[in-house]
N, C-alpha and C positions, 0 to 999 in steps of 0.2 A: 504493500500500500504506500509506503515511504520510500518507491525507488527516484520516485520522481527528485528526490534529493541531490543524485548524482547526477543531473542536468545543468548545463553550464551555470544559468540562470540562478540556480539555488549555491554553488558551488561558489558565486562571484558574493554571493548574499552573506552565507558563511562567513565568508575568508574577511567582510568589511565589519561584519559583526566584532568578528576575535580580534581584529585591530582595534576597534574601538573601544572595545572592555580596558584591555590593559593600559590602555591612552586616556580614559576618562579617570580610571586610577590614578594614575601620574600624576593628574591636573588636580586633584584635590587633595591629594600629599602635598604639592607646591604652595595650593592656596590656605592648608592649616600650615605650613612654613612661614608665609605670610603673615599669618593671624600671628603666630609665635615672636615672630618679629616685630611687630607693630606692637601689639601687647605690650614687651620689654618694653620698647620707644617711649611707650605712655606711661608705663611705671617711671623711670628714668624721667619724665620731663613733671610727674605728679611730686618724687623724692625730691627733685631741684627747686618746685614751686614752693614745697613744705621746710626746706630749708632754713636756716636762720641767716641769716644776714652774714657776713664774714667781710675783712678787710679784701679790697682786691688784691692785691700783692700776696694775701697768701696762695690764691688760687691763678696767677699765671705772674709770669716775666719776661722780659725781654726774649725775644725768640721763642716762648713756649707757644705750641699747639693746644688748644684747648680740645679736651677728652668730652666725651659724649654723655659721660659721668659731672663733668664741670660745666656742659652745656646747660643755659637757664638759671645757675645759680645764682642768689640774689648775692650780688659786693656792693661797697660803699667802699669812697673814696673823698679823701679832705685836698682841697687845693683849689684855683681860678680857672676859670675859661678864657683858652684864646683864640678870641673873635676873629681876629687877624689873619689866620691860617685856617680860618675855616673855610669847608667846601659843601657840596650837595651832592648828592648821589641820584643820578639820571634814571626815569622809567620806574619809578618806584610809583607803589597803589598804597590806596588805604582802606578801611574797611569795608566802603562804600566801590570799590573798585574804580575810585576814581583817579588819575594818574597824574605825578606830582613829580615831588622830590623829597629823598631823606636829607639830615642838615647834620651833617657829619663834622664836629668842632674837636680838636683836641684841648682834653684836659690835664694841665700842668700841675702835677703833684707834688707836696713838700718836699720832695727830695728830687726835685726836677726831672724826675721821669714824667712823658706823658702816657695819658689814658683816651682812647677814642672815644669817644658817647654817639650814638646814633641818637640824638636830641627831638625827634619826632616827622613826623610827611609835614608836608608842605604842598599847596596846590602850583602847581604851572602855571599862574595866568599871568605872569610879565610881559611884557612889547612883544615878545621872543624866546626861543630856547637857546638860543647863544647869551644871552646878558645874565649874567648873575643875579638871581631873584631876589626880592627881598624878604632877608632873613630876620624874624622879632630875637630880639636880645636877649641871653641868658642873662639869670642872675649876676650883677659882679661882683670883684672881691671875691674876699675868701667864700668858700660855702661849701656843704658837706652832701655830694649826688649818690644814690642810689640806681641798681642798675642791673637787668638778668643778662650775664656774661654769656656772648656769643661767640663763637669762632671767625678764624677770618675766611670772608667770601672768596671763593675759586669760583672761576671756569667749569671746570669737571663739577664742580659738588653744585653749584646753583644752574647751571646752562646759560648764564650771560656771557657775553661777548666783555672781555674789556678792549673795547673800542680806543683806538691812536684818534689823538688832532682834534679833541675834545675840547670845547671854550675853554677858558679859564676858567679855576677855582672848579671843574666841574669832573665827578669820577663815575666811573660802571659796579666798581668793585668795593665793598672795604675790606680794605687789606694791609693789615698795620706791618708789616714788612716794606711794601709799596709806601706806605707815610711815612715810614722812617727817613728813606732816602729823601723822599719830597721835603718834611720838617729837617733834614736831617740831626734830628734828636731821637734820643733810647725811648724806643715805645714799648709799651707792653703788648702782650701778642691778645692775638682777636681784640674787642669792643667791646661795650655796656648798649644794649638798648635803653637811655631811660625810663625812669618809672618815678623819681620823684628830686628835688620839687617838683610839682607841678607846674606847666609855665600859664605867665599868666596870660588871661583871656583864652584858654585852651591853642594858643597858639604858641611853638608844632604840635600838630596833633602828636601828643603819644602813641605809640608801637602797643596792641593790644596784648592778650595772655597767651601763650604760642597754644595752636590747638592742636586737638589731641587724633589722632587717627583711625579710621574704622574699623577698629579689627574686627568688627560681628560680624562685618561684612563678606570679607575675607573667609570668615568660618561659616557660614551662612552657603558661601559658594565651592566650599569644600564636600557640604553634604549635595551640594543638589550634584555636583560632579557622579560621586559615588550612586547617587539615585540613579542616574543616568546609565551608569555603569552595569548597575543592578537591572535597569529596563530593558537591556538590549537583549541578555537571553530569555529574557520573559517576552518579549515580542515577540521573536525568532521562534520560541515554541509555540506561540499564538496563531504566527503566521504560517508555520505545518501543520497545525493542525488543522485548520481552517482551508488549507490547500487541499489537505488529504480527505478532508470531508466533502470538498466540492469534485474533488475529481472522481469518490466513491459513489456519488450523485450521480454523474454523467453515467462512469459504467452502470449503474440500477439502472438510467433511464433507457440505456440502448440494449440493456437486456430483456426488458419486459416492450418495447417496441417490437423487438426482433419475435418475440414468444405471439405476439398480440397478431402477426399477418397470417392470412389464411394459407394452405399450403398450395401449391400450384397444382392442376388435374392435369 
């Protein structure tokens, strides 16, 4: 009743079946890999948020790479801002998806090392994208900021171009290596996105709470993978059987045809 199976037809049916089982497996191993991943991310950026406060200097210096573990940590830092070597950083959004500029000012610490601060977005609406915007004024004098320590920006790790032959005073990247040479003075490695004081009349806008990833999602699509996986020889038996019943059909109907004509005289 089941020879019909070894007809090309069923044979090509098989062969995509069994590829697809072990392939939609794969793909939901990957995506609770995912999940596994992201998850940590979110622990990691929950630990950093629940942090205490800590001097910047304990957590990076000169030349250091900031770890994934130091990512987000809340530092304070005592010292002034200089206005004067400040720049913007180009193509930057803000919550609203609206596209601006970050106000990237180095901050000069007691001990004359600087500290970068990403001081908040800014809108683009000047004459032009070549003029240097206008930037509202940080606190002056001395004053004690606050700030969740970021790495510095790449190429590879953000997918921005840092673009050559850019206005003045104007960057793609922050990359406290890259302002070293520029200030040429001892920077500490990665930045601060501000978070306090607050400036006033909320202008720069502050940099919001970094958000957190879907990992449900991810797992979410892990099981329907495996459902998938699990549907394919459940159809496959569905669709022989349902084969094999219609073609048992045919033969009953040409058998009881054939019994039903009268015989010839």
């Amino acid at each position: 009743m089941y020879r019909f199976l070894m007809s090309r037809q069923w044979v090509i049916l098989t062969l995509i079946a069994l590829l697809l089982i072990p392939t939609m497996i794969r793909l939901g191993i990957w995506q609770m890999h995912r999940y596994d991943e992201r998850t940590a991310r979110n622990q990691l950026v929950t630990d950093a948020l629940a942090a205490e406060p800590v001097p910047v200097e304990k957590l990076t210096a000169p030349g250091h790479t900031v770890t994934s573990t130091e990512r987000y940590r809340t530092v304070t830092a005592k010292g002034r801002f200089d206005t004067e070597d400040e720049v913007v950083v180009r193509r930057r959004t803000n919550s609203d998806d609206e596209v601006g500029y970050h106000v990237l000012t180095p901050f000069v610490l007691d001990d004359g090392k600087v500290l970068l601060v990403n001081r908040g977005w800014i809108p683009s609406d000047g004459p032009s994208q070549t003029a240097f915007p206008k930037v509202p004024a940080p606190p002056s004098g001395e004053v004690t900021v606050e700030g969740r320590l970021m790495p510095d920006e790449t190429t590879a790790a953000s997918g921005i171009k840092n673009l050559q032959g850019l206005p003045d005073r104007q960057i793609m990247l922050i990359n406290s290596e890259q302002q070293a040479r520029r200030l040429d003075a001892t920077v500490l490695g990665g930045y601060i996105s501000q978070t306090a004081p607050e400036p006033k009349g909320d202008t720069p806008e502050l940099l919001g709470d970094p958000g957190k990833e879907d990992a449900a999602l991810n797992y979410a699509y892990a099981i329907q993978w495996w459902l998938f996986s699990a549907a394919v020889p459940v159809g496959w038996v569905v669709l022989a059987r349902r084969e094999a019943r219609e073609r048992a059909q045919k033969a009953a109907d040409r058998s009881g045809t054939t019994e039903s004509e009268p015989a010839a005289v």
